[in-house]
N, C-alpha and C positions, 0 to 999 in steps of 0.2 A: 504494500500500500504506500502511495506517496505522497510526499507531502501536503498537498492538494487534496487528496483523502483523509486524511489526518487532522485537517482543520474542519474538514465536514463532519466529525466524528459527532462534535456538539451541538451541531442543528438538526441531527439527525434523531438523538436522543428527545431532545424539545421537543421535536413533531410527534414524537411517539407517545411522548408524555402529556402534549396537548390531547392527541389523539385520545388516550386511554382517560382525561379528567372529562372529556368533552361527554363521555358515556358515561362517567360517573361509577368507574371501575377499574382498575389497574391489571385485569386480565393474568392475575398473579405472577404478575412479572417485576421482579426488583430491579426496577431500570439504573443505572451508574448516577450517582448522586453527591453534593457534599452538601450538607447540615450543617448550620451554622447555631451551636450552643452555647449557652452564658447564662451567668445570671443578667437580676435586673442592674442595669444602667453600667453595666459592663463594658460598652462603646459599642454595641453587633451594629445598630443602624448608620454610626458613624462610620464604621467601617465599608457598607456596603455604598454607602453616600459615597465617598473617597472614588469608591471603583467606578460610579455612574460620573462625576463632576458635578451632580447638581447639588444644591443645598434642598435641605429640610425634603425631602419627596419622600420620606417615610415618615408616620406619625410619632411624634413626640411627647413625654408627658410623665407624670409621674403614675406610680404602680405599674401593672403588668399594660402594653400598649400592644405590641404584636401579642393578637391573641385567637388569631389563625394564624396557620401556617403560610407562606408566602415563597412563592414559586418564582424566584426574579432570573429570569432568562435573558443574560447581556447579548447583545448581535451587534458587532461590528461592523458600521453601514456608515454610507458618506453624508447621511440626511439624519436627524436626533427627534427620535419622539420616542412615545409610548404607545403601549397597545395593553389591554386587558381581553383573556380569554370570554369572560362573557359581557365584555362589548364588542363584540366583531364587526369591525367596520368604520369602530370609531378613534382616532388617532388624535395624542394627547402630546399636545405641542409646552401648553405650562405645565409645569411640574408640578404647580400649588394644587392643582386640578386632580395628577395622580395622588397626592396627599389626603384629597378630599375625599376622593374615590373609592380608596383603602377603609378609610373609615367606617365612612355608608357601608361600603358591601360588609367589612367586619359586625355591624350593628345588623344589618338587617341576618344573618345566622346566629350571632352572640345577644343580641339588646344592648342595654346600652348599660347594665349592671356588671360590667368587665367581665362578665363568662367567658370560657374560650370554646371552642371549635377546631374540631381536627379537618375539618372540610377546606382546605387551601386553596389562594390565590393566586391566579395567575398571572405573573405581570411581564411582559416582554419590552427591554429598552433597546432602542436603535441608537447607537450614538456612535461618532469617529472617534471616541475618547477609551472604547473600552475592549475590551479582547473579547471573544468567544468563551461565556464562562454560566455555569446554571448553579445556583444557588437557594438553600431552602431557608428562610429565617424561620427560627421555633420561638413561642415565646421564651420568656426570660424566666427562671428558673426562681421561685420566693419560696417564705416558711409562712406567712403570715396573711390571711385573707381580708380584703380590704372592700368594705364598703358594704354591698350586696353577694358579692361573692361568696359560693358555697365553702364552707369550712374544710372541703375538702382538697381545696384548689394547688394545694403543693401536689397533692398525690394524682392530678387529673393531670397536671402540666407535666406531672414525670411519665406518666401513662403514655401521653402524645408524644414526648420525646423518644422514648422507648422503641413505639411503631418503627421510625425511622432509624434511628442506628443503632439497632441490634440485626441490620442488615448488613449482611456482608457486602453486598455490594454499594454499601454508601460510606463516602468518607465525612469522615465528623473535625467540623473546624473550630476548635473549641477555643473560647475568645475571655481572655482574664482579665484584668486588670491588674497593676503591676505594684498600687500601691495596697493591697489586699493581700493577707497570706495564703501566697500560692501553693504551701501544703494541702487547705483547707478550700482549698477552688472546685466551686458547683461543676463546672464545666470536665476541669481534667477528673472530677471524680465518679460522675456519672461516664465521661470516657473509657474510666479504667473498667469501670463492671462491664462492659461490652467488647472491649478491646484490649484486654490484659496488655499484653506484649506491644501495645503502641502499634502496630503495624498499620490502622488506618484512621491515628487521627495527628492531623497538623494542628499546632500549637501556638496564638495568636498573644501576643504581651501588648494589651493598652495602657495609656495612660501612664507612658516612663515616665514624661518630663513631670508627673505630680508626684514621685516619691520621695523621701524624707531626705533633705540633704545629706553628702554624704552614704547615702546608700545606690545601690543599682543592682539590674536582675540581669548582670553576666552571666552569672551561674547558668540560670536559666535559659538564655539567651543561646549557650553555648552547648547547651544539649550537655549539662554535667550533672544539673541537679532534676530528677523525674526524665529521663531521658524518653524520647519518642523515636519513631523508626524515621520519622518527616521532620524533624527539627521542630523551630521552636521560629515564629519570625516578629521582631518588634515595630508595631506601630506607634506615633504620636495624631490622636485625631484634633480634633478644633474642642477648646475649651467652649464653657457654657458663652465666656466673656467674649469668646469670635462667635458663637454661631448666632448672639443676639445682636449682636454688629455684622450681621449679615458678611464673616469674612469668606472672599472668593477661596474656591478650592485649592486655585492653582496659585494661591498665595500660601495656603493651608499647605500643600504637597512641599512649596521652597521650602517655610519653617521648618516642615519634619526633615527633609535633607539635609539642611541646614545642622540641627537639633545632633542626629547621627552623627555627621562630621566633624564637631567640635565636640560633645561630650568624648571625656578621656576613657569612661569604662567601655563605650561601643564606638571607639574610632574605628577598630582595625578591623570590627565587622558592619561595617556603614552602609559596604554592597552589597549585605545578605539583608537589609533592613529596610522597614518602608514600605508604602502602602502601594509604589507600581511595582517593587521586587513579590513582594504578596499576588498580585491579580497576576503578573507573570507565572508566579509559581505554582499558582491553583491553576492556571490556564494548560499548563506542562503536566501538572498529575492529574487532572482531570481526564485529558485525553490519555493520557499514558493509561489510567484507570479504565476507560471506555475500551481500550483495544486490547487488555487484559482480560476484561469480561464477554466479549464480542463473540467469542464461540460459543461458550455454554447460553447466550441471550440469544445466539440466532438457533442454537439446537431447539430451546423453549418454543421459539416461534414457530418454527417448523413443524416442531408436536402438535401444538396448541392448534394451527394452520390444517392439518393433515385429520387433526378432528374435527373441527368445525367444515372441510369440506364433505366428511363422511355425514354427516348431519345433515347439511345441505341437500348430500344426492337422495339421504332418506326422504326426502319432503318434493323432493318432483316430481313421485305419482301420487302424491297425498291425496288421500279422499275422505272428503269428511264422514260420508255415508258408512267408511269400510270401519264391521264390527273388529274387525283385530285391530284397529285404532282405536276405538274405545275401548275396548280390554285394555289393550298396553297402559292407556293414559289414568282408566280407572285401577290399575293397578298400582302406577307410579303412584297416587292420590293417596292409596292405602298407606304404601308406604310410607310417603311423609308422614302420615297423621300417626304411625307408629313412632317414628324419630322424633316427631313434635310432642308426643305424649311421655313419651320416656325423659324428653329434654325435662319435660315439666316437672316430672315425677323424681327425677335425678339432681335438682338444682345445677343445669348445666348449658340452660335456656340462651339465646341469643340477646332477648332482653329484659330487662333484670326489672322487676316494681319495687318500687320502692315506697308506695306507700299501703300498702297491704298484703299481708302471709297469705301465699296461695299454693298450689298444688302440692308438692311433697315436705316441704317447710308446713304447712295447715294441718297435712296429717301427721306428721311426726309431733306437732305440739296437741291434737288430739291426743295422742296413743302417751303423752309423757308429761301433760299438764293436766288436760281436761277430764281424762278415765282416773289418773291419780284421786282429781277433787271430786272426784261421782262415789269413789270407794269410802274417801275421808267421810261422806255424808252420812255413809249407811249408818243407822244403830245399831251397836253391838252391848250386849249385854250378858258379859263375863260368868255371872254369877247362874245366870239364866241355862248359860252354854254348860259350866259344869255339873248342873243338876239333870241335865240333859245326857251327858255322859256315861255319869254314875248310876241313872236309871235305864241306859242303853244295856251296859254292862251285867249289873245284876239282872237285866232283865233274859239274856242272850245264855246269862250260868244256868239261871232258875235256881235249884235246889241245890246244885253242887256250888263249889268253893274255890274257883279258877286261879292260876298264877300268873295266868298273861294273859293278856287284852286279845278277847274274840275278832278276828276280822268282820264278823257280819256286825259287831256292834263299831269298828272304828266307820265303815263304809254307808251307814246309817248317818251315823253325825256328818259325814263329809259331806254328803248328798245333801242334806237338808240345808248346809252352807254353802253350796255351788247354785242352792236355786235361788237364794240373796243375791246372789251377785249376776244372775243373770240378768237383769236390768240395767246396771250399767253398763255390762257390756253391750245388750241390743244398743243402748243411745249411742255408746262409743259405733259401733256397726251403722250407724244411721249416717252418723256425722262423717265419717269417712266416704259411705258413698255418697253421700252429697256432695262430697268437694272433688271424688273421683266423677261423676258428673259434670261438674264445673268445669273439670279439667277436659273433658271429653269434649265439653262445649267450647269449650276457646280453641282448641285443637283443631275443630271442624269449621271453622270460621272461614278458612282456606280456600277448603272444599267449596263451600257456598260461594267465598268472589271468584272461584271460576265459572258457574253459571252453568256446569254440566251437571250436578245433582242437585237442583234449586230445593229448599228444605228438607234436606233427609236428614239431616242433622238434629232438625225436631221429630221427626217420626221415629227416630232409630234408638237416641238417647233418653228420651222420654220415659222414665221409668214404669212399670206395673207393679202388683202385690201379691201377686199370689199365694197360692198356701205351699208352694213348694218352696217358694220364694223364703218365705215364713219360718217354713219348717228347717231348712238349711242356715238361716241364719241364729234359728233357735239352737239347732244342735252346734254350730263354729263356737257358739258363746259358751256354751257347757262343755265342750273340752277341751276351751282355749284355756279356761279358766280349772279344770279339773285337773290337767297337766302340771300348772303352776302352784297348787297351794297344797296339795297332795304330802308333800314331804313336811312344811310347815302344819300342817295339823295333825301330823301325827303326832301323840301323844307319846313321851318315852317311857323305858318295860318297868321304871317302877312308879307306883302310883299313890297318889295320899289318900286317905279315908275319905271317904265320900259318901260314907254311912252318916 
């Protein structure tokens, strides 16, 4: 492949990645990626700012800001806009405009209570300023939930980071800041649990020129301390004090060159440093990444390609009239409703309620809350039961003068206490199939919005009563419970006077 192929590597991937968000599916394909993680106010927007040259075009602000994912595909072209995947057609000359854009679309899937959303962004920039380069921004990594936000929100923003680089095929660009303890850094340490061995995350140092006089992150810088397979590359982005003075980029890029060249701890690495030696270097392991993965993502396709036209030729003599079509599809039907009942019944479901117990969490609090408190009700009366024993007993001797306990007198008492208890177990047996009903009925919900067996779901699950019905559930309860208490009421071989 040459060189000329090589620089297509990255627009090739973008199409395909348009392609797959345009359906709203990724066709389980781990297309080549790099992930840009950090915590909050770590620099990731300044950085990516830096690669485009425009100021402010990502949202800024305090708490968590990116809170979808954002999909920024750079294209080096001789004319500078923008484009968003779902506005086609529309081309975005101010950049205040893409800033605007980000927002709305984030609120109209998030609201505007800082939620986030794993459903991402697509933003394509055209500009002479920047290399062929695709980029994910994740939100910004916090402990603490702010404002409206669910209490859960450290654990949802690790959740979405997670999806994407525990993929092997994405590199992870993990973005510090320099005056923070880099032991203790969100970024390289959700790195390490994915990527032990460093092999694919690059390692971004912001904010040198704000560390404490007299210190500097050589160490760091020099791949000596936390060592990675991709080194380690330092940035200086624009203070609060330039970006609110609107300082141009390309004045922002002199200072940090500048900044390199004259600081004494990274003179002598000044070429490895910097925010075009960075878009260079992502631009070189990006591709390098892409044509490493390249076989096994055209083998996927080919499979994936080879099924989908065997599907295809199924369906050119398709008739709707033909009964072995409705067999097949009424059987596919079955099937699901089986994997949908079992998900329910398993707690293992695709989506989770969360504001009420149902299918197998309902009967398991049944069978281990609700039968416990049915049992605690009953009356028991101790004194009652031992004169019952002792007149079982002498009753079973008669005249003679026994040393051990008749079985026809222990099986008498037992009996007479398994028929107490069958009542809570029918209610327990009641309550269960009621919510294995429930579950039946949510299960076939399915079935009904395909429109091929319009109500069967109410004819089928609609329960009856019968007496057999009756009769089986009376005997389950008599020797669910005859099983269980059997050894517990046996009384042991010696016995107190009960004359």
């Amino acid at each position: 492949m040459g060189n000329r192929g090589m620089e297509d590597l990255i627009p090739l991937i973008n199409k395909l990645q348009d392609a797959f968000s345009s359906i709203g599916q990724s066709c389980n394909l781990d297309l080549p990626q790099i992930a840009v993680v950090g915590g909050q106010s770590a620099g990731k927007s300044s950085v990516l700012e830096n690669f485009v040259g425009r100021l402010d075009f990502l949202p800024r602000g305090s708490g968590i800001v990116t809170r979808r994912p954002l999909i920024l595909q750079l294209v080096n072209s001789k004319v500078e806009y923008a484009e968003f995947l779902h506005c086609k057609g529309r081309k975005f000359v101010d950049f205040d405009e893409v800033r605007l854009e980000i927002e709305a679309e984030t609120e109209r899937i998030t609201g505007s209570n800082k939620g986030i959303s794993a459903i991402p962004i697509n933003l394509r920039v055209y500009s002479p300023n920047v290399l062929n380069l695709t980029l994910i921004d994740l939100p910004g990594m916090t402990k603490v939930a702010v404002g409206d936000q669910p209490q859960d929100i450290e654990h949802q923003i690790r959740d979405m980071l997670m999806q994407f680089i525990t993929k092997e095929s994405c590199l992870i660009l993990a973005v510090t800041p320099a005056n923070t303890d880099l032991a203790n850094s969100d970024a390289l340490k959700i790195s390490k649990e994915v990527d032990p061995q460093g092999l694919r995350t690059i390692g971004v140092i912001t904010k040198l020129d704000l560390m404490d006089e007299g210190t500097d992150a050589r160490d760091i810088l020099e791949n000596k301390l936390l060592p990675l397979r991709r080194g380690y590359i330092g940035v200086v982005n624009r203070s609060q004090k330039d970006i609110d003075g609107k300082k141009d980029i390309r004045a922002a890029l002199a200072a940090e060159r500048k900044f390199f060249l004259s600081h004494p701890g990274y003179r002598h690495i000044a070429e490895r440093m910097g925010t075009p030696h960075l878009q260079k270097t992502l631009n070189q392991q990006l591709t390098n990444h892409i044509r490493d993965t390249l076989p096994g993502l055209r083998s996927k396709l080919q499979s994936q390609l080879l099924s989908l036209e065997k599907e295809v030729e199924e369906y050119k003599n398709f008739r709707p009239d033909d009964p072995t079509r409705k067999t097949k599809a009424l059987l596919q039907m079955v099937q699901q409703f089986g994997v949908d009942f079992e998900k329910c019944i398993e707690g293992s479901g695709d989506q989770v309620d969360t504001s009420n117990l149902s299918g197998g969490a309902k009967i398991n609090r049944i069978f281990h809350e609700r039968f416990p408190f049915e049992l605690v009700k009953m009356e028991f009366d101790e004194k009652e039961l031992r004169k019952e024993i002792s007149y079982a007993i002498k009753n079973i001797h008669g005249v003679r003068t026994g040393l051990f306990t008749p079985d026809l007198a222990f099986e008498a008492i037992v009996k007479k206490q398994i028929i107490k208890l069958k009542e809570p177990c029918l209610k327990c047996i009641d309550l269960v199939i009621q919510e294995l009903i429930n579950t039946v009925r949510q299960c076939t919900n399915k079935v009904s919005l395909h429109g091929l067996l319009p109500g069967c779901h109410t004819r089928t699950y609609t329960p009856q009563r019968p007496a057999s019905f009756k009769a089986a559930r009376s005997h389950f309860g008599f020797m669910r419970q005859k099983c269980g208490i059997f050894e517990k009421m046996r009384p042991p071989h010696k016995y107190e006077d009960f004359g």
